[in-house]
PLY file of the C-alpha trace (Angstrom):
ply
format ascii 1.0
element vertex 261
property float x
property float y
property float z
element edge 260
property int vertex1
property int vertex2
end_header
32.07 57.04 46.18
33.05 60.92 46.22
29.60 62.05 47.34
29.91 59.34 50.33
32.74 60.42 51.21
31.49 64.07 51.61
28.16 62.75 53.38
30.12 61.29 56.13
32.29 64.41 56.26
29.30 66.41 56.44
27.85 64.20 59.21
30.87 64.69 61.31
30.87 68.34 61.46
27.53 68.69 62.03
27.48 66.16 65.05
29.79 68.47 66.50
28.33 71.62 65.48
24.79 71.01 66.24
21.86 69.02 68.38
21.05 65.37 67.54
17.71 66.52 65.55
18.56 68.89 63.56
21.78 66.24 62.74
19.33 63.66 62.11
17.13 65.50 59.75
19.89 66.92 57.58
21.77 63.82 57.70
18.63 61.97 56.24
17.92 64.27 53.41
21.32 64.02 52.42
21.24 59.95 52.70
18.51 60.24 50.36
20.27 62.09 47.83
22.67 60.15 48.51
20.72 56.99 47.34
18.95 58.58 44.35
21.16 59.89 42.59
25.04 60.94 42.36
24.90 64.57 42.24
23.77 66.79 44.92
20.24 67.16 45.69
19.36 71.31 46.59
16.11 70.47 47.43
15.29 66.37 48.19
11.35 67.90 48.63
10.89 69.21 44.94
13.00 66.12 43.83
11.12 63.39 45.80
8.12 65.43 44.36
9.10 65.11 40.40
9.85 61.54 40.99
7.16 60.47 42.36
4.76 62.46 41.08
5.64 64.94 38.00
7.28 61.78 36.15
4.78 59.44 36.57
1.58 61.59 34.68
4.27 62.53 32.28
5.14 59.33 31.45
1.13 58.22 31.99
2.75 55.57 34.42
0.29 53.73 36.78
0.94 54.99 40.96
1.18 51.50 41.60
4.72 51.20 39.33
7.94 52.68 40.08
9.45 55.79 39.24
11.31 55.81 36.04
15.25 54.59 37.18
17.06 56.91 35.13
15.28 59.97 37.04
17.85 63.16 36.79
19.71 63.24 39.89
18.57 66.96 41.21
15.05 68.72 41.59
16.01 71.52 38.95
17.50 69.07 36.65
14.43 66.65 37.20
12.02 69.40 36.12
13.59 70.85 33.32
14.51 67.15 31.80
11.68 65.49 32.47
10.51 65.19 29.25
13.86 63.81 28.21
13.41 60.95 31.09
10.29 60.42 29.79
11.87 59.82 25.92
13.88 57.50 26.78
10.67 55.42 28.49
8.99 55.66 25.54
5.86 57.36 27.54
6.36 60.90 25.17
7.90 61.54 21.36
11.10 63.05 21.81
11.04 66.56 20.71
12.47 67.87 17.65
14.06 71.74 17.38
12.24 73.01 14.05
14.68 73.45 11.25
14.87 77.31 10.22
12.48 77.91 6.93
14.33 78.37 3.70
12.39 79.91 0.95
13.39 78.60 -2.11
12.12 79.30 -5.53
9.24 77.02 -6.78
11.19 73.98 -9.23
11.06 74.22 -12.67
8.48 72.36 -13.77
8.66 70.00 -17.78
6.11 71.39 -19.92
4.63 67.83 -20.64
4.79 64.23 -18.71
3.99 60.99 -19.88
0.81 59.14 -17.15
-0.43 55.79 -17.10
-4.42 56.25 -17.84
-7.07 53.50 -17.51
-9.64 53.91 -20.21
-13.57 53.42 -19.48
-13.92 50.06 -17.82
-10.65 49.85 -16.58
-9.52 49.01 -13.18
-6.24 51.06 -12.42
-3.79 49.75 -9.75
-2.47 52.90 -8.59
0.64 51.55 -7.24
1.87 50.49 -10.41
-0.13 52.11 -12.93
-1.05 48.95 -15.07
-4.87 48.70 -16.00
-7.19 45.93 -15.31
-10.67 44.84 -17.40
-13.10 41.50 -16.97
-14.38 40.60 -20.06
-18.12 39.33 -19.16
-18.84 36.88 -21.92
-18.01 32.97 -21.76
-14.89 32.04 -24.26
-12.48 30.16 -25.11
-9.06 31.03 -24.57
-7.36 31.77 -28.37
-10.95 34.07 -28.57
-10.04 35.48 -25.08
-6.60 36.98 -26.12
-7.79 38.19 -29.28
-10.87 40.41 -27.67
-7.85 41.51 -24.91
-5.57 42.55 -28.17
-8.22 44.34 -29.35
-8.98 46.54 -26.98
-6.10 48.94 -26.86
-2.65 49.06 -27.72
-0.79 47.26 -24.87
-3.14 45.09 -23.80
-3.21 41.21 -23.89
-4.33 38.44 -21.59
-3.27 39.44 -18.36
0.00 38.60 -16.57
0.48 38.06 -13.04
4.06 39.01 -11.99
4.20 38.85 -8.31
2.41 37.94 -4.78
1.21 41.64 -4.71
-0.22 42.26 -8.10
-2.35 38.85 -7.76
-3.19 40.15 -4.15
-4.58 43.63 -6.14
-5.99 41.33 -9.21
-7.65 39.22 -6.51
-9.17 41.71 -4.15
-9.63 44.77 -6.53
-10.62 43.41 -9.58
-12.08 39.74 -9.12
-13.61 39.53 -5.72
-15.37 43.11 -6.00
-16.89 41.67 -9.33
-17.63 38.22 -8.15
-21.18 38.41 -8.57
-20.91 39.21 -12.14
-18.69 36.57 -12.81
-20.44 33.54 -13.60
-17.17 31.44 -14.72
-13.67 30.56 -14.24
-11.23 33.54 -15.24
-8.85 33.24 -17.99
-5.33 34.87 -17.88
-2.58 34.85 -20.32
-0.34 31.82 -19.14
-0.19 28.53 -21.13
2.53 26.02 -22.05
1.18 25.83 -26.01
4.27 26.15 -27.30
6.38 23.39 -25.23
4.50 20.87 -22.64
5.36 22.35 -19.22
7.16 25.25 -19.84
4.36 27.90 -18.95
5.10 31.74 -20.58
2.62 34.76 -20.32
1.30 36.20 -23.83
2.76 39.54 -23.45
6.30 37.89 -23.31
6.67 38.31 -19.24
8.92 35.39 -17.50
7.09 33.59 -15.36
8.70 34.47 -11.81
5.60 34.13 -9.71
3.01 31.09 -9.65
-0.16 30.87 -7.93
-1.27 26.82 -9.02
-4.06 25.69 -7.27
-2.70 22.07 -5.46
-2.67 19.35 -7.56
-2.35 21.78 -10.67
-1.05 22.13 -13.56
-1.81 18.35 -14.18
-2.46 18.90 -18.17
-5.53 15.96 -17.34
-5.78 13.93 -20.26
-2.64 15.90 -21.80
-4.80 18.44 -23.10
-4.85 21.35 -20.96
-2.30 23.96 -22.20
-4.12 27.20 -21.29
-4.60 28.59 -17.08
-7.57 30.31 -15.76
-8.34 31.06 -12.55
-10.48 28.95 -10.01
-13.83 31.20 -8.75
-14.21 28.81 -5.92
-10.87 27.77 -4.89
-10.06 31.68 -3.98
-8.99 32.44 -7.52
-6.31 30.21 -7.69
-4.63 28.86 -10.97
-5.04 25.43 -12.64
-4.70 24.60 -16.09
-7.61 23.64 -18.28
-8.77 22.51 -22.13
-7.77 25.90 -24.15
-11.29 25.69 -25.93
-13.22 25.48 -22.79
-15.23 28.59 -22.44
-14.18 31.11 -19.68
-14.83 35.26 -18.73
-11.63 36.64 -19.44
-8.78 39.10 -17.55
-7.50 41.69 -19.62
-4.28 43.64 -19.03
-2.66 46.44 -19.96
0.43 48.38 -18.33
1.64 50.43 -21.86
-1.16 52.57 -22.18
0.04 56.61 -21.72
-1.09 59.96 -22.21
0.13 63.27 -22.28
-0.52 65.11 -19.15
0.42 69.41 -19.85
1.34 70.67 -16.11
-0.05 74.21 -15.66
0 1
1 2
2 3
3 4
4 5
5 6
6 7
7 8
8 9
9 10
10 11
11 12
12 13
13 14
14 15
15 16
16 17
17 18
18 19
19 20
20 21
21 22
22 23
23 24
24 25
25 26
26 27
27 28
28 29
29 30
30 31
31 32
32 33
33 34
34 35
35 36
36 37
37 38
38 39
39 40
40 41
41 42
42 43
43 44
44 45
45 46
46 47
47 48
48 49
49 50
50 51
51 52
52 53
53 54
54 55
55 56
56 57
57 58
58 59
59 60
60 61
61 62
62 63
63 64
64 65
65 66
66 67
67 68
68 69
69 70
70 71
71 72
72 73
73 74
74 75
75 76
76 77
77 78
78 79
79 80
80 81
81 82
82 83
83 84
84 85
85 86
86 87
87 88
88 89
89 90
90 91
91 92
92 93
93 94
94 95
95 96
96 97
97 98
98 99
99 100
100 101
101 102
102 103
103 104
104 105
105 106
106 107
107 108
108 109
109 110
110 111
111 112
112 113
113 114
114 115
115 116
116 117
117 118
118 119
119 120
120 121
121 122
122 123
123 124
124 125
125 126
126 127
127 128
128 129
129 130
130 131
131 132
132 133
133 134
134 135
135 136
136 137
137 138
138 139
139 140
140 141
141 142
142 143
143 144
144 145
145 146
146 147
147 148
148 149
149 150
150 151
151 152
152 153
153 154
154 155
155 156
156 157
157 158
158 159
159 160
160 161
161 162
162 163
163 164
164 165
165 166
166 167
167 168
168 169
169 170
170 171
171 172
172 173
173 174
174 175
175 176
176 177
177 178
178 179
179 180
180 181
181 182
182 183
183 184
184 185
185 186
186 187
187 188
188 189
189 190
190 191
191 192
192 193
193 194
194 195
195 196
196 197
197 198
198 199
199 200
200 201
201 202
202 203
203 204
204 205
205 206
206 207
207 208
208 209
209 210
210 211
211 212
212 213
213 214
214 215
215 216
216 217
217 218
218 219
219 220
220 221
221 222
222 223
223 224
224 225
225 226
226 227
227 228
228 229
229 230
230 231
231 232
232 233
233 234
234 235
235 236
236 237
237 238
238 239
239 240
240 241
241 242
242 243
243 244
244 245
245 246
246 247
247 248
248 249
249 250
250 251
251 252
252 253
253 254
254 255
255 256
256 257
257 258
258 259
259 260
């Protein structure tokens, strides 16, 4: 409202002061500062310019859309905040003033550290460092988690704790051997002990179940032991514990001593 104020003042004193064309000309360039913006506009040329123009490829906008609306209000301030108009469009990434480079002595460093390693044969999920193997032989399930035992220390029938490890099991261990695999997979869940109440071998609680539909169904109240479906995308039913199956192997206690140089 100030700057309208001080348009109309302006346009009075020049009406009297000068001819109606050079009135008319001045008058309009300040109109148009007037209506783009609420501080004063030193030159409306440069400023039309930037908006139009210098914004736009900044911001990569198409000539057929409009002008950003928060353009700064002056030519000098439109040039030398341009950038800043175009942050807040989303068109650039806002800039960031470096931080000043401390040198800082290198950290001291333990003479030993304890790593997950896979042995030969193992599949290591990097993420969480426990170790995967596919024993390639048809068994039955007691045989299955003996030959899993026996391995290593650590290792057992393997347990499937959550949506991402059977998403690794799945794509990084099963699906990549799938050709190889010429049965149904065992793992180390069965309800031996009490009818229904499934438990992993290695003593994990069962917080994450992938049943197949339909499944567990213990059919003719003698399936105790699960394996995983090769045709039904891997997915768990349970089955006859003497029924001979390949076998998934586990083992997330395995460590070595790694001596940092």
């Amino acid at each position: 409202m100030y700057y309208f104020f001080l348009v109309i003042s302006i346009g009075v004193w020049l009406r009297k002061n000068m001819d109606n064309k050079i009135f008319v000309f001045l008058l309009t360039i300040s109109l148009g500062c007037l209506v783009t913006g609420q501080e004063p506009c030193y030159n409306y040329a440069a400023f039309k310019a930037c908006k139009e123009k210098v914004l736009p490829e900044l911001c990569n906008l198409s000539t057929a859309a409009p002008p950003p609306v928060h353009a700064p209000r002056s030519a000098s301030n439109c040039l030398a905040n341009g950038v800043n108009v175009c942050n807040k469009h989303h068109c650039l990434p806002p800039t960031t003033t470096p931080s000043p480079t401390t040198t800082c002595p290198p950290p001291t460093q333990a003479p030993s550290t304890a790593a997950t390693r896979c042995g030969d044969g193992w599949i290591k999920n990097t993420k969480t460092g426990q170790c995967y193997k596919i024993l390639y032989e048809p068994i039955d399930w007691q045989t299955a988690n003996r030959k899993c035992a026996a391995l290593e220390e650590g290792s057992s029938l393997a347990s499937i704790e959550s949506f991402d490890e059977n998403l690794f099991v799945i794509t990084e261990v099963l699906e990549r051997n799938k050709a190889k695999i010429m049965q149904n997979v065992w793992i180390g869940l069965n309800d031996l002990r009490t009818e229904g109440t499934f438990v992993w071998m290695d003593g994990k609680k069962l917080d994450y179940k992938d049943f197949k539909r339909g499944e567990p169904d213990n059919r003719y109240g003698i399936q105790d032991c699960v394996e995983m479906y090769k045709y039904f995308d891997w997915q768990w039913g349970d089955m006859v514990c003497t029924a001979q199956r390949y076998a998934l192997c586990k083992n997330s206690a395995r460590k070595e001593i790694v001596t940092l140089g």
